[in-house]
LOKEZA-289048 format. One record per residue (C-alpha): residue number from 1; z, x, y. Coordinates in steps of 0.25 Angstrom, whole numbers. Example, Ala and Ser with C-alpha at 12.3 -4.5 7.8 and 13.67 -1.06 7.14 Angstrom:
BEGIN
(1; (31; 49; -18)),
(2; (29; 55; -4)),
This chain:
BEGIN
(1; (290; -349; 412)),
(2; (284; -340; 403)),
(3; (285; -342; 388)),
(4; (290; -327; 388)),
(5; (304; -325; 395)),
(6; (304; -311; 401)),
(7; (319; -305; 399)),
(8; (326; -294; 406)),
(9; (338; -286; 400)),
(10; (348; -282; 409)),
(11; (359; -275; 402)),
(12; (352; -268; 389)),
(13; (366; -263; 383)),
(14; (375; -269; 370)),
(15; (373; -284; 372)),
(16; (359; -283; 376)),
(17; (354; -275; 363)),
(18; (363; -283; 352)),
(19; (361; -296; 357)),
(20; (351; -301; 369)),
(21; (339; -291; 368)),
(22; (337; -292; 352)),
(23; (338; -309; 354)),
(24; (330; -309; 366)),
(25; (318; -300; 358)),
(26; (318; -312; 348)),
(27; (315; -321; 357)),
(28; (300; -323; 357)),
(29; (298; -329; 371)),
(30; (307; -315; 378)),
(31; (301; -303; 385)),
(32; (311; -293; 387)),
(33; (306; -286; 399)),
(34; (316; -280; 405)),
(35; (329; -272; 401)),
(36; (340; -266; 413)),
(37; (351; -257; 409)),
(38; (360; -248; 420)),
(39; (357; -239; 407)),
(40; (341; -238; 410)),
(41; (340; -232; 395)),
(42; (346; -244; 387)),
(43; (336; -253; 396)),
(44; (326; -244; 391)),
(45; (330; -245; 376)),
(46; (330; -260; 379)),
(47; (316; -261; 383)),
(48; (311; -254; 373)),
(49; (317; -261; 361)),
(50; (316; -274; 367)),
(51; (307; -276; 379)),
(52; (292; -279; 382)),
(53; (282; -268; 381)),
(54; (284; -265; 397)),
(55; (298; -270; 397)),
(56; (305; -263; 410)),
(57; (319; -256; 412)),
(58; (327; -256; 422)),
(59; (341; -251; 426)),
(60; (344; -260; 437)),
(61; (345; -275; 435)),
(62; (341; -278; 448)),
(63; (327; -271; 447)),
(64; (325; -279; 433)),
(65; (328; -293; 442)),
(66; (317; -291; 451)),
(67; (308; -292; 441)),
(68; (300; -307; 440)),
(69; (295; -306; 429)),
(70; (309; -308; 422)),
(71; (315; -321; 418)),
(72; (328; -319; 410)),
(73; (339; -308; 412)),
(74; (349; -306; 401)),
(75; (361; -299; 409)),
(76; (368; -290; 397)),
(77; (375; -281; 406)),
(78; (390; -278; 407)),
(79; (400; -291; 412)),
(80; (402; -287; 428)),
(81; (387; -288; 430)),
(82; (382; -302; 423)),
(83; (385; -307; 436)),
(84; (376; -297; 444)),
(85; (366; -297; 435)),
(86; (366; -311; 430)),
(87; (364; -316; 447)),
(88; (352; -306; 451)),
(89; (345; -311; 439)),
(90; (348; -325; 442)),
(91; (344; -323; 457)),
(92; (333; -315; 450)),
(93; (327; -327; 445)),
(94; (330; -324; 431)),
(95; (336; -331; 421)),
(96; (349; -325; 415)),
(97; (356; -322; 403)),
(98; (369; -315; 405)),
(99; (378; -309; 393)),
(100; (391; -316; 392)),
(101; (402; -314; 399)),
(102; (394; -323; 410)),
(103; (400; -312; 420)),
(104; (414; -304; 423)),
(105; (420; -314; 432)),
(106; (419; -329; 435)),
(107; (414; -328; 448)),
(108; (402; -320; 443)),
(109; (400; -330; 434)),
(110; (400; -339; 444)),
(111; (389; -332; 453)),
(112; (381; -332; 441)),
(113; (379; -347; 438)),
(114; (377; -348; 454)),
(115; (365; -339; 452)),
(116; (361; -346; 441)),
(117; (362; -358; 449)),
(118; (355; -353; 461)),
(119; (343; -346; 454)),
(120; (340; -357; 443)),
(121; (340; -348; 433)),
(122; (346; -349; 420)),
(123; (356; -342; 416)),
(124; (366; -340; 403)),
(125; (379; -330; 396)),
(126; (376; -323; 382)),
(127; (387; -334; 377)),
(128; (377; -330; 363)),
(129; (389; -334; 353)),
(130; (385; -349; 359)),
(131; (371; -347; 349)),
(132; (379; -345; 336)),
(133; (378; -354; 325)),
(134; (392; -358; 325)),
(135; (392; -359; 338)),
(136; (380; -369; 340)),
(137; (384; -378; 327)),
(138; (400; -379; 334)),
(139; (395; -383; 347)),
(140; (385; -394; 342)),
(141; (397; -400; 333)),
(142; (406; -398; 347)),
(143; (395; -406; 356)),
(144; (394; -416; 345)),
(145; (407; -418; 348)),
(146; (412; -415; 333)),
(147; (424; -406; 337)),
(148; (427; -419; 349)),
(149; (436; -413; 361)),
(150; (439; -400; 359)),
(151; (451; -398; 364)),
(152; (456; -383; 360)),
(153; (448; -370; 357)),
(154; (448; -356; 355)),
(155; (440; -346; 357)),
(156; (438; -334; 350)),
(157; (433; -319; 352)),
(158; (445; -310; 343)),
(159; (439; -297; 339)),
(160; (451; -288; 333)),
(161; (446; -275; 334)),
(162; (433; -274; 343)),
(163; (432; -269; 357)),
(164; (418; -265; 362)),
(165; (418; -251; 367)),
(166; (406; -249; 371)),
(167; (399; -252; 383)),
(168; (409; -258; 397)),
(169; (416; -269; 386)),
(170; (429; -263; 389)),
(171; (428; -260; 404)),
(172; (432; -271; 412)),
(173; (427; -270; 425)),
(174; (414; -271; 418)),
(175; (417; -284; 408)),
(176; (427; -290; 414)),
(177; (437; -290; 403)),
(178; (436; -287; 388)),
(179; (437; -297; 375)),
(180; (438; -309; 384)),
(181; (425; -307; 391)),
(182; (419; -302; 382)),
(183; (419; -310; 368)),
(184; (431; -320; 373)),
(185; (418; -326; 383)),
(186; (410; -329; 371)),
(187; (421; -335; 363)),
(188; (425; -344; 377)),
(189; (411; -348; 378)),
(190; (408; -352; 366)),
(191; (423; -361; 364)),
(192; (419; -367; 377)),
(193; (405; -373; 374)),
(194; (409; -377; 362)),
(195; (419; -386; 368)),
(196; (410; -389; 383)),
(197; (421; -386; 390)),
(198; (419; -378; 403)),
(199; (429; -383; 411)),
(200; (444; -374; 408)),
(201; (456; -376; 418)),
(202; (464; -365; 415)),
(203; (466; -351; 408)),
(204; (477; -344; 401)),
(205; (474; -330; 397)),
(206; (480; -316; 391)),
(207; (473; -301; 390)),
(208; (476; -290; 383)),
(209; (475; -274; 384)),
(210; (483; -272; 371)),
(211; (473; -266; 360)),
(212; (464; -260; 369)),
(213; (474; -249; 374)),
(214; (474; -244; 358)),
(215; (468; -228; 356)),
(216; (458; -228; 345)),
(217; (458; -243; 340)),
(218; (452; -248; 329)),
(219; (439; -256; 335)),
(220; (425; -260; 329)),
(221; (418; -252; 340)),
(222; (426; -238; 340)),
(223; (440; -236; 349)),
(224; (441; -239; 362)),
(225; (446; -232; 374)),
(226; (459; -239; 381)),
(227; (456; -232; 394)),
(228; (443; -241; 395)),
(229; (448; -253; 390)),
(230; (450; -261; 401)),
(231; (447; -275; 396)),
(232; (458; -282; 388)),
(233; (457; -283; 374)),
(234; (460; -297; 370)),
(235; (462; -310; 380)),
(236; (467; -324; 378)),
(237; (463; -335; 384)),
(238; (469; -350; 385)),
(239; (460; -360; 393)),
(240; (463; -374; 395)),
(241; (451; -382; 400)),
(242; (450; -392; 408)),
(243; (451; -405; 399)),
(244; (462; -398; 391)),
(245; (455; -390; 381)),
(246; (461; -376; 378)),
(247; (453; -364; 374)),
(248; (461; -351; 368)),
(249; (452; -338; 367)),
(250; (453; -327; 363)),
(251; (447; -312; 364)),
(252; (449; -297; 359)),
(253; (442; -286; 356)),
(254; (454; -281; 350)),
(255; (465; -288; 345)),
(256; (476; -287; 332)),
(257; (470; -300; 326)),
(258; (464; -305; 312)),
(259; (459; -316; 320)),
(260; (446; -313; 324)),
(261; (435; -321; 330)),
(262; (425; -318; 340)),
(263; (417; -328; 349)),
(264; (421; -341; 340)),
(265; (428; -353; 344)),
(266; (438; -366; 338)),
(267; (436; -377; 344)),
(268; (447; -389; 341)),
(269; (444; -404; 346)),
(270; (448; -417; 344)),
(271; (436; -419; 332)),
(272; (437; -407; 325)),
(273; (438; -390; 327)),
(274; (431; -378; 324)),
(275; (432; -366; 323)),
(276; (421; -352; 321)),
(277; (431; -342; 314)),
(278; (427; -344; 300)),
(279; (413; -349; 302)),
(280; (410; -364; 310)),
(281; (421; -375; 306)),
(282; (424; -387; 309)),
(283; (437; -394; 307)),
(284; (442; -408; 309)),
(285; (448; -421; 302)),
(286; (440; -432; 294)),
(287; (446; -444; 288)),
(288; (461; -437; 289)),
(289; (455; -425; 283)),
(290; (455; -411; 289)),
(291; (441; -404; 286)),
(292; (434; -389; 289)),
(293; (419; -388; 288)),
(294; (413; -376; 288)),
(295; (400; -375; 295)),
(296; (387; -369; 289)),
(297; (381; -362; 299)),
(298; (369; -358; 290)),
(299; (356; -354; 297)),
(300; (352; -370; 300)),
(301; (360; -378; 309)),
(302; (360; -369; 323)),
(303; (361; -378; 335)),
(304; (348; -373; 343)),
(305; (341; -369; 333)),
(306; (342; -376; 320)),
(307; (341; -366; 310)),
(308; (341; -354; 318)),
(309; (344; -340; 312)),
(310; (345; -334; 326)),
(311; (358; -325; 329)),
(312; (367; -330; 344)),
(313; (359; -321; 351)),
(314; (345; -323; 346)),
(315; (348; -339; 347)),
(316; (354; -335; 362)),
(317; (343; -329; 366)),
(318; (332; -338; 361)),
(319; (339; -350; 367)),
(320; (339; -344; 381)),
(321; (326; -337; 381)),
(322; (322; -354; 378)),
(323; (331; -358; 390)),
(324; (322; -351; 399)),
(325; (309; -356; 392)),
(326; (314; -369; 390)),
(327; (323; -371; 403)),
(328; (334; -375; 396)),
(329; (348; -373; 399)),
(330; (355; -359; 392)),
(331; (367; -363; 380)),
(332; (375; -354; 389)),
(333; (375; -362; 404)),
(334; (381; -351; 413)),
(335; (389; -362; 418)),
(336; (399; -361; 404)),
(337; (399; -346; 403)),
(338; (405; -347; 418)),
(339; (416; -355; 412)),
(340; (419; -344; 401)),
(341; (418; -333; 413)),
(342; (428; -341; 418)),
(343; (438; -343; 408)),
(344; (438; -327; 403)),
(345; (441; -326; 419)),
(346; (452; -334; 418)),
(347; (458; -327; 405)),
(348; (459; -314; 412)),
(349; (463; -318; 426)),
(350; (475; -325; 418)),
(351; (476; -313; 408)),
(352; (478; -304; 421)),
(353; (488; -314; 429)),
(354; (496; -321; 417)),
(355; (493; -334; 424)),
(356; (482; -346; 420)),
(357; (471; -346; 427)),
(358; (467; -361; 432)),
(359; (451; -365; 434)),
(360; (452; -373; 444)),
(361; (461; -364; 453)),
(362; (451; -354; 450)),
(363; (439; -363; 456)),
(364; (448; -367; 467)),
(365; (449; -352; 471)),
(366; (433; -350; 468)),
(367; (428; -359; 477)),
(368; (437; -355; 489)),
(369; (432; -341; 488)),
């Protein structure tokens, strides 16, 4: 392969301007050749701002995939069509970046890593909260083994007064769901590598539709409309994993709370705890003494980079564009964002009947179908 990655943008709306096109420009060895938007004219404005001299548009993805020339594909569209896109690019011979959730349901998710299976490619979720500072200093102390088994969690993604109204966020045909799928993913994802554990047995979970029936409610983004708010507003999720461990998350974009925190995780374990809501700190008992530390998280100390400055989504990007290069395996395997699919599945399907939802029943029944 080339020492220039050639890129293609498919989906050049909200997530694709604030966060993976500006990375991916600062990345010395990417070409971004191509943009796609079902709004030709946002493609266009794409290209124009961040592409190549002759970048081309295109408003059907499928036109895009045919050309060779391409290596990588960001998929940045809405949830019900990661799937779609995320498996023609594969087939395509391309390597794939989808934005998180990995898709609407778990059997597309599925589908996805038997594509990436089949094709060889590479292919990873925008988990980018993974890329944090915080992030990456908790999980080296959790791999060192500093926090020993741990044993209960939660995970966190409370917002008390901001629903997005823009965009298809509240429609849920097109997401899927509401909180839960979408900032409640990146807090599950992030509470579930810090404890490598991929394996849950059951799931407990609760929704709500209470909020987002108010008329002309405070919100950081302007009112929303209650005849198009079809996605909950906040979800609950109790999941208890196969060697015990028990995981509580939590997720609203709108919720009569003080007690907010949004894609952060407390992790407690027979060696010690922590916790990301007042900064990193660790907890734990030495010589019959309880103690908290505070963790510096200064520009020094990053866990891929030692002294980086790079924002999540910089650091993201950089480190993927070096997977391809360098043939190395993403920090988001596809095969642990399936998991979190799962899971949020799982809190909905249990949400809708009041009953738990079992893992291995659920496997029982996808392998006979």
């Amino acid at each position: 392969m080339s020492k220039t990655v050639k890129v293609a943008i498919i989906g050049c709306g909200g997530i694709a301007n604030g966060k993976h096109m500006p990375s991916l420009k600062k990345v010395e060895a990417v070409e971004l050749v191509a943009f796609c938007d079902v709004i030709v004219e946002r493609a266009e404005k794409a290209a124009q701002e961040y592409g190549i001299k002759d970048a081309k548009v295109y408003e059907n993805y499928q036109d895009l995939l045919e050309d060779g020339t391409i290596e990588v594909v960001h998929v940045l569209t809405p949830n019900d069509s990661h799937a779609e896109i995320s498996i023609a690019a594969l087939d395509a011979g391309k390597h794939v970046m989808c934005e998180k959730p990995m898709a609407k349901t778990s059997q597309e998710a599925h589908a996805m890593l038997e594509a990436a299976k089949r094709s060889g490619k590479k292919l990873t979720i925008g988990y980018n909260n993974r890329f944090r500072p915080d992030s990456q200093h908790l999980h080296r102390l959790c791999e060192r083994g500093d926090l020993g088994e741990v044993y209960y969690a939660k995970a966190h993604a409370i917002r008390r007064r901001a629903v997005p109204t823009w965009g298809v966020f509240l429609d849920e045909e097109k997401q899927g769901g509401g909180p839960l799928i979408d900032i409640g993913t990146h807090a599950l994802d992030l509470t579930l590598w810090m404890m490598n554990n991929y394996k849950p047995k059951s799931v407990m979970g609760s929704s709500f539709h209470k909020l987002s029936q108010k008329r002309n409610a405070a919100n950081a983004w302007g009112p929303w409309d209650p005849e198009k708010f079809t996605v909950e507003d906040s979800a609950f999720g109790f999941i208890t994993m196969e060697n015990g461990a028990t995981i509580v998350l939590e997720a609203s974009w709108a919720l009569n709370s003080l007690d907010v925190d949004e894609a952060k995780c407390s992790l407690s374990g027979t060696e010690g705890g922590a916790d990301m809501k007042d900064g990193l700190r660790i907890n734990g008992e030495n010589f019959g003494k309880l103690y908290t530390t505070n963790v510096d998280l200064g520009p020094g100390g990053v866990a891929f980079y030692d002294g980086s400055v790079e924002s999540d989504a910089d650091l993201e990007a950089r480190m993927w564009i070096d997977n391809i290069l360098h043939d190395t395996e993403p920090v988001v395997k596809p095969e642990e964002a399936y998991v979190v699919t799962q899971i949020l599945e799982a809190i909905y399907e249990s949400a809708k009947t009041g009953k738990a939802v079992y893992f291995d029943e659920k496997a029982a029944l996808l392998s006979n179908s």
